[in-house]
ROGU-310928 format. One record per residue (C-alpha): residue in one letter; x, y, z. Coordinates in steps of 0.02 Angstrom, whole numbers, padded with zeros to 5 digits, always signed. Layout:
BEGIN
AXYZ...
end
This chain:
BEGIN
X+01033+01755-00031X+00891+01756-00175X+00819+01617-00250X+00759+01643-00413X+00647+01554-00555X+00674+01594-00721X+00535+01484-00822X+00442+01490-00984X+00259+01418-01010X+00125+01432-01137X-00024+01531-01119X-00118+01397-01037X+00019+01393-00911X+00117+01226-00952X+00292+01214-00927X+00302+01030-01041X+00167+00919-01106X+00133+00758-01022X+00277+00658-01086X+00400+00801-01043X+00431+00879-01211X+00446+01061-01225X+00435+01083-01421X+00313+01222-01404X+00436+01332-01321X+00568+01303-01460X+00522+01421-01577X+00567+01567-01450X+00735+01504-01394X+00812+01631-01519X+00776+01792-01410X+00878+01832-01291X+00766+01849-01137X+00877+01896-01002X+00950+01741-00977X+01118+01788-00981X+01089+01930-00836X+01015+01807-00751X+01179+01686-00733X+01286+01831-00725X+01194+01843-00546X+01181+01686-00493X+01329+01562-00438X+01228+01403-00388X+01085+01300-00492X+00972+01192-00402X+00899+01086-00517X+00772+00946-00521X+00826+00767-00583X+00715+00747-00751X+00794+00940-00788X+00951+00892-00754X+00941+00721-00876X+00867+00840-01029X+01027+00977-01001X+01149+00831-00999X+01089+00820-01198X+01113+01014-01254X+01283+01014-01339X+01352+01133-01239X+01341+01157-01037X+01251+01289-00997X+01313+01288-00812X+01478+01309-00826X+01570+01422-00690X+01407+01354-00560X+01393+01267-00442X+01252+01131-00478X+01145+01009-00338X+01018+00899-00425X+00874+00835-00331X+00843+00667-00340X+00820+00528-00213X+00906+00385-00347X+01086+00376-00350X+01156+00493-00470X+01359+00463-00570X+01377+00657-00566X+01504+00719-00735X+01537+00898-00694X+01578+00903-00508X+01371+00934-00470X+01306+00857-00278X+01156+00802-00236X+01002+00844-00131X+00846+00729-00086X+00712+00786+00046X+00638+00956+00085X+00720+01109+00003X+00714+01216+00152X+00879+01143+00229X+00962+01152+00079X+00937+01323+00042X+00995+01359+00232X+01135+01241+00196X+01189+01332+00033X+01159+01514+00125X+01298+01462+00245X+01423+01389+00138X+01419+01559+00033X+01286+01550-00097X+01227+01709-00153X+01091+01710-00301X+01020+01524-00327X+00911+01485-00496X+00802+01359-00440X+00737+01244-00591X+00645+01112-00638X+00447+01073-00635X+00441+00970-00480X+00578+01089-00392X+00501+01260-00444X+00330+01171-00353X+00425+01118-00204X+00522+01303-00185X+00340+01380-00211X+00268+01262-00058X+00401+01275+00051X+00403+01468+00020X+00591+01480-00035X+00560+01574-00191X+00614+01759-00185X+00579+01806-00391X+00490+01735-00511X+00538+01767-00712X+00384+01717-00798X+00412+01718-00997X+00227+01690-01065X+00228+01618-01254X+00095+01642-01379X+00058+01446-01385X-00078+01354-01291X-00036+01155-01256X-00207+01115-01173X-00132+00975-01052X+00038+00946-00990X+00123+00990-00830X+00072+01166-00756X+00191+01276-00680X+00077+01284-00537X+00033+01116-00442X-00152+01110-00403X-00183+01142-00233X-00050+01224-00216X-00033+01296-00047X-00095+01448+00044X-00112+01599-00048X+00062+01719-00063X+00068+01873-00107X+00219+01939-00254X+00246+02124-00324X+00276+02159-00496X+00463+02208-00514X+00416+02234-00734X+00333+02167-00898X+00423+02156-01057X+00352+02112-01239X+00474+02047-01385X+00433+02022-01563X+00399+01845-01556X+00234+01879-01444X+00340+01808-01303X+00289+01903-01148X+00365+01924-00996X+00356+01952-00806X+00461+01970-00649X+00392+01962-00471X+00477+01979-00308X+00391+01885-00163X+00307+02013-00024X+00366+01935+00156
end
């Protein structure tokens, strides 16, 4: 079983500005930047509450076909057959490794910080835009935990400046 991020951030290394907005990363959401690979080769989402409250505005579902747990500790009226998770992600991802799972995208701020601490995070797809925010919330929580060490699996460039990277975690 891999778990996988697959996150865009601005220069500066925000994922959202304070108040949770993700404007600056608009402008790019018409490149196709392997997205689509990446749910061909997954089959669960685990996905952070906040996360999970912005998709349930996109028009469409982007999940469809997945299986979805949302982590949250509040009580949740799920719409599209999606569990939930609260407490440390560890279990869960030993939980979901039993019952099957294969390729997991973990998302979400908080959750892509929790996966990094706990060490369940196998790849990392960085995509890097030409923007800098200045404040907001990082991808990387300060004080994050011991160092780890991650090996460059490629770098790609697209026409919008975009920029991106994929690591796979050295264990």
């Amino acid at each position: 079983m891999r778990v996988v991020v697959f996150v865009g951030v601005s220069i500066d290394g925000f994922l959202a500005r304070d108040d949770g907005t993700y404007d600056f990363l608009k402008p790019f959401e018409g490149e196709e930047h392997g997205y689509v690979d990446l749910m061909a080769r997954i089959d669960t989402l685990v996905i952070g509450r906040a996360t999970y409250e912005t998709v349930l505005a996109f028009d469409v579902w982007p999940y469809a076909g997945k299986r979805v747990v949302v982590l949250t500790h509040r009580p949740l009226a799920t719409r599209r057959g999606e569990t939930t998770h609260e407490g440390s992600l560890k279990p869960l991802m030993a939980r979901l490794a039993r019952e099957g799972a294969h390729g997991i995208y973990l998302d979400g701020g908080v959750a892509i910080q929790a996966g990094l601490e706990e060490d369940v995070v196998d790849e990392m797809i960085v995509s890097v835009v030409p923007v800098t925010v200045g404040c907001g919330r990082p991808l990387f929580a300060r004080g994050a935990p011991c160092t780890r060490r991650w090996t460059l699996g490629g770098v790609r460039s697209y026409p919008s400046g975009l920029v991106q990277t994929q690591y796979a975690r050295v264990r």
